[in-house]
N, C-alpha and C positions, 0 to 999 in steps of 0.2 A: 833499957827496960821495955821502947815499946816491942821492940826483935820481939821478945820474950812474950810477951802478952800477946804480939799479933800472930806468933807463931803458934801458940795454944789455940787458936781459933782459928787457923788455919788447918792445923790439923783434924779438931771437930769437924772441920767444913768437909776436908776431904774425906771421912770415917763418914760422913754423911751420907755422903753422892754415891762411896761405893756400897752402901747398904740400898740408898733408893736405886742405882741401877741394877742390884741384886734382886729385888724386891718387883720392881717394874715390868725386867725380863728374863729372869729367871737364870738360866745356865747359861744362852746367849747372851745375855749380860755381863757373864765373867768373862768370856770370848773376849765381850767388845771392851771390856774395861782393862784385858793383859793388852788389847793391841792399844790402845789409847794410852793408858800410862808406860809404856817401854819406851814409848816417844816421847809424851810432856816429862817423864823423870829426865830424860835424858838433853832436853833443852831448861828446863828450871839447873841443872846441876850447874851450867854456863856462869848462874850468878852467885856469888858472895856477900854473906852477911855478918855483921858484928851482934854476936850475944853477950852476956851478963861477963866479967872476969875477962874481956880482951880473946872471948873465943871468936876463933874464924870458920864459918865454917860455909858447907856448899846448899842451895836448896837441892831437891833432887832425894831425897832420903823419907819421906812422909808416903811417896807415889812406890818407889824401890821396897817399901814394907807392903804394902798392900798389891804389888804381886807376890807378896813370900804368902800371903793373907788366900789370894784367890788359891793358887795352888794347892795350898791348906784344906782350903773349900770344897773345890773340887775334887781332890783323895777322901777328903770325910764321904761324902755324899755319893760321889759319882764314879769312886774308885782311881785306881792308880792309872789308867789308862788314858780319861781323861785329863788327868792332869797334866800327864807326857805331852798331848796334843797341844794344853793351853800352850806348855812352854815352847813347843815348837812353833808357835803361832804367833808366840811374841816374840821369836828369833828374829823369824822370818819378816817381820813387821818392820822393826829395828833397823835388819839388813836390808829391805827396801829402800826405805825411809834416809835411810845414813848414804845409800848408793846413787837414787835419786835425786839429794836436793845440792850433792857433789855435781852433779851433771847441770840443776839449775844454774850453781855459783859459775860456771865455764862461760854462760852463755854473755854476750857482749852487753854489758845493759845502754842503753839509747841514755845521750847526756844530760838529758832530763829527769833521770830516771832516781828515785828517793829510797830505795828499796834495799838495793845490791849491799851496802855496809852496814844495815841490819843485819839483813840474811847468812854476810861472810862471820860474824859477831858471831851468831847463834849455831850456825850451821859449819862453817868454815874451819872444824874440829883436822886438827892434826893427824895423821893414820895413825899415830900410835895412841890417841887419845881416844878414837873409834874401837880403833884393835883391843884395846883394854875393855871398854865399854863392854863390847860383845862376846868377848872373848867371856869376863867376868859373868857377865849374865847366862851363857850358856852353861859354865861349870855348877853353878852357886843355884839353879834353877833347879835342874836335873838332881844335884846332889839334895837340894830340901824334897824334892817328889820320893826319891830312896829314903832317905834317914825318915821322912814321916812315917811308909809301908811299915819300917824297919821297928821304928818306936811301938805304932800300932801291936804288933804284936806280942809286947808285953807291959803296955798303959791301953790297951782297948777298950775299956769301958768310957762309957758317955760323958762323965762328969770328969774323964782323965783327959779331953779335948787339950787345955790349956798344956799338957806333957806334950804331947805331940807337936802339939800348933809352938810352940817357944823352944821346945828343944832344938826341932831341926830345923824352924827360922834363926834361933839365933848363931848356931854353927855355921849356916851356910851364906847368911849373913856375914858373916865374919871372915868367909874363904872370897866372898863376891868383894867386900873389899880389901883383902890382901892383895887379890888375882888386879884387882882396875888399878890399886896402889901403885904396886911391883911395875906393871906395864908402863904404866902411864907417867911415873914421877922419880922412879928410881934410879939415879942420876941426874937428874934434874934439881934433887932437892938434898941436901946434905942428913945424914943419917936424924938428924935429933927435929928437924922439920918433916921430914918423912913418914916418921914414928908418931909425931904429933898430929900429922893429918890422919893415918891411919888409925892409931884409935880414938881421937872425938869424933872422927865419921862411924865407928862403929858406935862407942857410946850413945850416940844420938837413935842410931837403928835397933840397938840394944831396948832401950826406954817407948821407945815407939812400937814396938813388937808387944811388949806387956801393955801398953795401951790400944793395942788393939785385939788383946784378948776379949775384950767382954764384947766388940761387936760381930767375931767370929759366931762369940755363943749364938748371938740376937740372929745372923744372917742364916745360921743352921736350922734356926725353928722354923723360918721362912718355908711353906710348904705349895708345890706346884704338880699341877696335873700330871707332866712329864716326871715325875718324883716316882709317880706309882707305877710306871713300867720298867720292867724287869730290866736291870743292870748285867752283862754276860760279863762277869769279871770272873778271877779264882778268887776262892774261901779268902784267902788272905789278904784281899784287896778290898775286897765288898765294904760297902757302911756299914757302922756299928749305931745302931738305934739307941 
């Protein structure tokens, strides 16, 4: 029970930060916040936790909505072009990050050294457990930036926000984890454990998407200087006020 309790406030916590750094710095903020979470989701997933009823399941999923959240964001606001760049931005982040801290684990550590079995722990991810990783993130990013444009044009109105934002988070949601599942555990894990992992990790992202409807609405109102200059998108991309 406390999983359960600690993770409801856990999640508050994180719903928090990504409104004050929305709030704070405005569009460079969701910049900073897709390259920041592509990373800590991707080191919180390393651990396992027991929930209510003997579920297993991974951290990693609270930070993995709230990039489906900023992309969101930034298509309502800022257009579909922006969004394109977040996602490639937190490719690219990923793919540093993942290439990088492979080249630290190589380095000889000095026998003193307290570090190196952390690092291999957290870092020390498999290729095919990386290859999933990115591979998923790349498909499932891209596809929620289209299915949002996509929705927009026949839920466009203001108060249709939550159509948008849930529809094509929760699809592409659901392909980001097929896509890391498939790669990363198929074979590994016998059909009926496989199936189990794949949908309570979606369940979980499922319920968390509708929990973070109502801070989309809240980060939308947020209004910034940089708001009032002219967006060069097509009709079809532009915000809907």
């Amino acid at each position: 029970m406390f999983n359960l309790l600690w993770g409801i406030l856990f999640v508050v916590v994180n719903f928090g930060f990504y409104l004050l750094c929305y709030r704070l710095f405005g569009k460079k903020g969701l910049y900073a916040w897709v390259g920041v979470a592509t990373v800590i989701a991707n080191i919180q997933v390393a651990k396992t936790i027991a929930m209510p009823f003997d579920i297993v399941m991974t951290l990693g999923n609270t930070m993995y909505v709230t990039l489906y959240m900023t992309s969101d964001l930034l298509n309502e606001k800022y257009g579909r072009t922006e969004a394109r760049h977040a996602v490639w931005f937190g490719f690219f982040t990923l793919l540093m990050t993942t290439a990088i801290m492979q080249m630290v684990l190589l380095f000889e550590p000095q026998e003193t050294d307290i570090a190196q079995s952390s690092l291999e722990t957290i870092f020390g991810l498999m290729p095919r457990l990386a290859l999933g990783s990115l591979t998923a993130y790349f498909i499932s990013q891209f596809l929620d930036v289209r299915l949002y444009a996509w929705i927009r044009k026949y839920y466009s109105s203001s108060r249709q926000l939550w159509v948008r934002s849930n529809g094509s988070t929760m699809v592409s949601s659901f392909v980001d984890t097929l896509v890391f599942c498939t790669i990363a555990f198929a074979g590994t894990y016998d059909l009926r454990v496989w199936t189990e992992i794949l949908l309570t990790t979606y369940v979980v992202k499922f319920l968390l998407t509708g929990a973070g409807t109502p801070i989309l609405y809240i980060a939308r109102s947020f209004k910034f200087a940089e708001d009032e200059q002219p967006v060069h998108t097509s009709p079809d991309t532009r915000s809907v006020s």
